[in-house]
C-alpha positions as a Python dict, from the first residue, in 0.01 Angstrom:
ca = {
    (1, 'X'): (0, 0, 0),
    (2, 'X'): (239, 234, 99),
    (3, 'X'): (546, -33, 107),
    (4, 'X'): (435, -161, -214),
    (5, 'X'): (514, 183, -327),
    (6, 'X'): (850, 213, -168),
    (7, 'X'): (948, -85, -275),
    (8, 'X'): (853, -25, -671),
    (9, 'X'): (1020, 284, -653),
    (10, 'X'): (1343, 167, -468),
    (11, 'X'): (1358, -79, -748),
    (12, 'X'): (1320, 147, -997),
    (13, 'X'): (1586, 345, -890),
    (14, 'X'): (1837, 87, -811),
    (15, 'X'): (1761, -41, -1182),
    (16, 'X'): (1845, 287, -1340),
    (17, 'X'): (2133, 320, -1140),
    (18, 'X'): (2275, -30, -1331),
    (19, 'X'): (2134, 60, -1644),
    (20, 'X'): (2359, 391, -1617),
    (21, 'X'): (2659, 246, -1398),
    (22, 'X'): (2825, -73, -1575),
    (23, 'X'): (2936, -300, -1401),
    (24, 'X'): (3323, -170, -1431),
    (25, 'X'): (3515, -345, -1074),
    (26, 'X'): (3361, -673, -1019),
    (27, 'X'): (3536, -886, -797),
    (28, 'X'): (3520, -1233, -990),
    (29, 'X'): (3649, -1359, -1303),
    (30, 'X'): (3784, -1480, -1432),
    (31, 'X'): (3971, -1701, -1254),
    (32, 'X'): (4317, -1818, -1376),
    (33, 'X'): (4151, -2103, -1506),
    (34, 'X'): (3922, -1925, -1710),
    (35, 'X'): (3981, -1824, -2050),
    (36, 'X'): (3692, -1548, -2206),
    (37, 'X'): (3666, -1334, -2485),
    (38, 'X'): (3548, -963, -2606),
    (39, 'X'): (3517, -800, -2909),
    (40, 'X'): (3629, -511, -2961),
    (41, 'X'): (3619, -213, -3265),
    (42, 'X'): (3801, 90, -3285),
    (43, 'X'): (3650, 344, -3471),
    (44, 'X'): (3810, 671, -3610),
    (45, 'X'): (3559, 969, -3736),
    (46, 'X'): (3333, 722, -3845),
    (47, 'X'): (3535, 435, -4023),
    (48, 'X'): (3687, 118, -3813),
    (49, 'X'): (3997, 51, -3825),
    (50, 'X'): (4163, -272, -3885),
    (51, 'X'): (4206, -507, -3573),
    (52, 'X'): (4514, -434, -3392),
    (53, 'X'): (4784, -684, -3470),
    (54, 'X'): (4901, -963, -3299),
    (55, 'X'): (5007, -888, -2932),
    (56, 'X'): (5385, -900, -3017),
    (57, 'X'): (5480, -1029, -2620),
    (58, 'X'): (5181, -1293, -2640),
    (59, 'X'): (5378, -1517, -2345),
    (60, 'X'): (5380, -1274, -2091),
    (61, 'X'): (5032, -1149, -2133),
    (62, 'X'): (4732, -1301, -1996),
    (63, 'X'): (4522, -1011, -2225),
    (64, 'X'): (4600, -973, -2520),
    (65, 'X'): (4516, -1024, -2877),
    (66, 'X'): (4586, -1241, -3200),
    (67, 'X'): (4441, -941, -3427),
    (68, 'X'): (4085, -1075, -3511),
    (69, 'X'): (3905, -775, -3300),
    (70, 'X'): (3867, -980, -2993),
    (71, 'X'): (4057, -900, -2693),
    (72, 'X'): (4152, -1281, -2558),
    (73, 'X'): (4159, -1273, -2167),
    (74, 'X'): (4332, -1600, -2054),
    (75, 'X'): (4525, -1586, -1735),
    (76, 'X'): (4655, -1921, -1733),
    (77, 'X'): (4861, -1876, -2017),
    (78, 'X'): (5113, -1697, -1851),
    (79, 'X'): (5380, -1818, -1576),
    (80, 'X'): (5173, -1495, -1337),
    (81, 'X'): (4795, -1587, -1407),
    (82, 'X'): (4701, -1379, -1093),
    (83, 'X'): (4836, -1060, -1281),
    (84, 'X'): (4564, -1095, -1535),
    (85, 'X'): (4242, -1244, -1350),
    (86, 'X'): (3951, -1180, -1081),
    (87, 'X'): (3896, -744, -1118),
    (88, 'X'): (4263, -709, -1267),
    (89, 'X'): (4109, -780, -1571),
    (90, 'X'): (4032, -476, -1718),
    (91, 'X'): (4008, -282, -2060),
    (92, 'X'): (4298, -53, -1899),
    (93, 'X'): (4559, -381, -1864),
    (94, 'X'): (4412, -466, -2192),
    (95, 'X'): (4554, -151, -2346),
    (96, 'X'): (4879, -172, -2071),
    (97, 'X'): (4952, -483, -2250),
    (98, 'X'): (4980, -345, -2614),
    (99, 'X'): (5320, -225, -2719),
    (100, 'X'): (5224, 171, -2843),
    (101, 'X'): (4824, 188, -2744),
    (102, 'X'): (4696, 434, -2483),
    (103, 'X'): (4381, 536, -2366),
    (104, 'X'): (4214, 758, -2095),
    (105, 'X'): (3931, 972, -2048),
    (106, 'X'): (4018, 1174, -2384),
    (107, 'X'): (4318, 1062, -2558),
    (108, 'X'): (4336, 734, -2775),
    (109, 'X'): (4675, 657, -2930),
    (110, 'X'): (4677, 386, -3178),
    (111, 'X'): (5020, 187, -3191),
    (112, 'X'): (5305, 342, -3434),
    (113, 'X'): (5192, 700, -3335),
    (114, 'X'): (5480, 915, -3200),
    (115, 'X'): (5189, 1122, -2979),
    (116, 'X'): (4849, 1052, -2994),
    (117, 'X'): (4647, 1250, -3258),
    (118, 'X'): (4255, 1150, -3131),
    (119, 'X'): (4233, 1330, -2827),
    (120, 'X'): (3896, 1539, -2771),
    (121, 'X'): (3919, 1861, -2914),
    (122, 'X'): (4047, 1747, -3223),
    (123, 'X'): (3873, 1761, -3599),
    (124, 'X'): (3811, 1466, -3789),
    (125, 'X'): (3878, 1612, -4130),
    (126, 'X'): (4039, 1478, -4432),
    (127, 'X'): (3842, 1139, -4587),
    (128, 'X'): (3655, 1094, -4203),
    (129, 'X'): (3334, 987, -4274),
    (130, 'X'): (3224, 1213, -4015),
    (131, 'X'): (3358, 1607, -3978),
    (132, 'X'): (3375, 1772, -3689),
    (133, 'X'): (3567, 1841, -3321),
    (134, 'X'): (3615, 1517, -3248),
    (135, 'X'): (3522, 1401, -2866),
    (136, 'X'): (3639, 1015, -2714),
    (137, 'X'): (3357, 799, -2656),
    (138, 'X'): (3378, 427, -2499),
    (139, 'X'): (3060, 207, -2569),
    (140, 'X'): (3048, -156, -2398),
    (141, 'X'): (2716, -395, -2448),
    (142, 'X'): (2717, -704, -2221),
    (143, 'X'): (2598, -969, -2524),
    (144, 'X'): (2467, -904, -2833),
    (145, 'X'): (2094, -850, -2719),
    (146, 'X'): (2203, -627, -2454),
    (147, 'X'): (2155, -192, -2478),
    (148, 'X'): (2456, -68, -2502),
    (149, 'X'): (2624, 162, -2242),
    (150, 'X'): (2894, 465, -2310),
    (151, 'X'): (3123, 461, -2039),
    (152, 'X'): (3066, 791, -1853),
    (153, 'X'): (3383, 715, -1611),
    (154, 'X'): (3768, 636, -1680),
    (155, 'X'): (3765, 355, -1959),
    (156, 'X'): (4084, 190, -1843),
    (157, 'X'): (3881, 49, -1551),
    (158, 'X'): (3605, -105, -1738),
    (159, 'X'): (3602, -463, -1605),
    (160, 'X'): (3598, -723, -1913),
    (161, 'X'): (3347, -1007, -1943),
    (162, 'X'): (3295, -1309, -2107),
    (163, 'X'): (3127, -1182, -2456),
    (164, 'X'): (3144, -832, -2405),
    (165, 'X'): (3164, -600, -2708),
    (166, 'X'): (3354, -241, -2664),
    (167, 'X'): (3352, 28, -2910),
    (168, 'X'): (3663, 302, -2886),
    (169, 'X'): (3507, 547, -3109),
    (170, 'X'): (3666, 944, -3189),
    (171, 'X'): (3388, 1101, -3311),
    (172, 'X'): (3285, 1478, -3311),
    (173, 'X'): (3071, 1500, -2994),
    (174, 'X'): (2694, 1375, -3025),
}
């Protein structure tokens, strides 16, 4: 009885541990044959904003986007594949790979900014749809059925997957 216990409980601990830890450095995929995609939204005090553009160096890129809100992760397109596959593939070469977007911990700046204006600490005032000190919040959801998880570690090393959906939300905090 007593290792049907430990066992139960070890499981239930190693679940929670996933269900608060995404997956962010796995060390497959894709492969330089692969080619996968993820949606993606960025959202400003409450209102999304367009898709990004076009990826303006597309043939030197293995992530990158055609501005339809999916991030297109294709190594093979490139003369380099191996710079863009296995656990290089992350949300941080993603945003590496756009001319003008940053992103860490607390600071998003959107391409054509001179300095980045979301940063937490921030208000969203003006026409936001939501007021407040604004606070940078990363949500990723494996598939469309799955829970979604906000990224509690550096963004930038979120590993992407094949159907994947990431919000970059700056939102005031809660």
């Amino acid at each position: 009885m007593a290792v049907i216990v430990l066992v139960g409980l070890t499981l239930v601990v190693y679940s929670r541990y996933q269900n608060l830890h995404p997956n962010t450095s796995p060390a497959v995929g894709p492969s330089a044959t692969q080619h996968w995609q993820a949606a993606y939204g960025i959202d400003i005090c409450g209102t999304f904003d367009a898709p990004l553009a076009v990826n303006s160096n597309l043939a030197t890129v293995g992530i990158r986007t055609y501005g339809n809100g999916l991030i297109d992760i294709n190594p093979s397109a490139v003369t380099k594949p191996a710079s863009f596959d296995g656990a290089k593939a992350t949300l941080g070469l993603f945003v590496s790979s756009y001319p003008g977007l940053k992103l860490s911990t607390n600071t998003l700046q959107l391409p054509g900014e001179k300095t980045p204006s979301h940063y937490n600490g921030v208000d969203c005032t003006g026409k936001a749809k939501y007021k407040g000190v604004g606070k940078l919040y990363v949500k990723v959801w494996s598939s469309p059925t799955a829970t979604g998880q906000i990224l509690t570690t550096d963004p930038t090393k979120y590993h992407l997957t094949n159907g994947a959906m990431i919000t970059i939300a700056f939102v005031p905090a809660g």
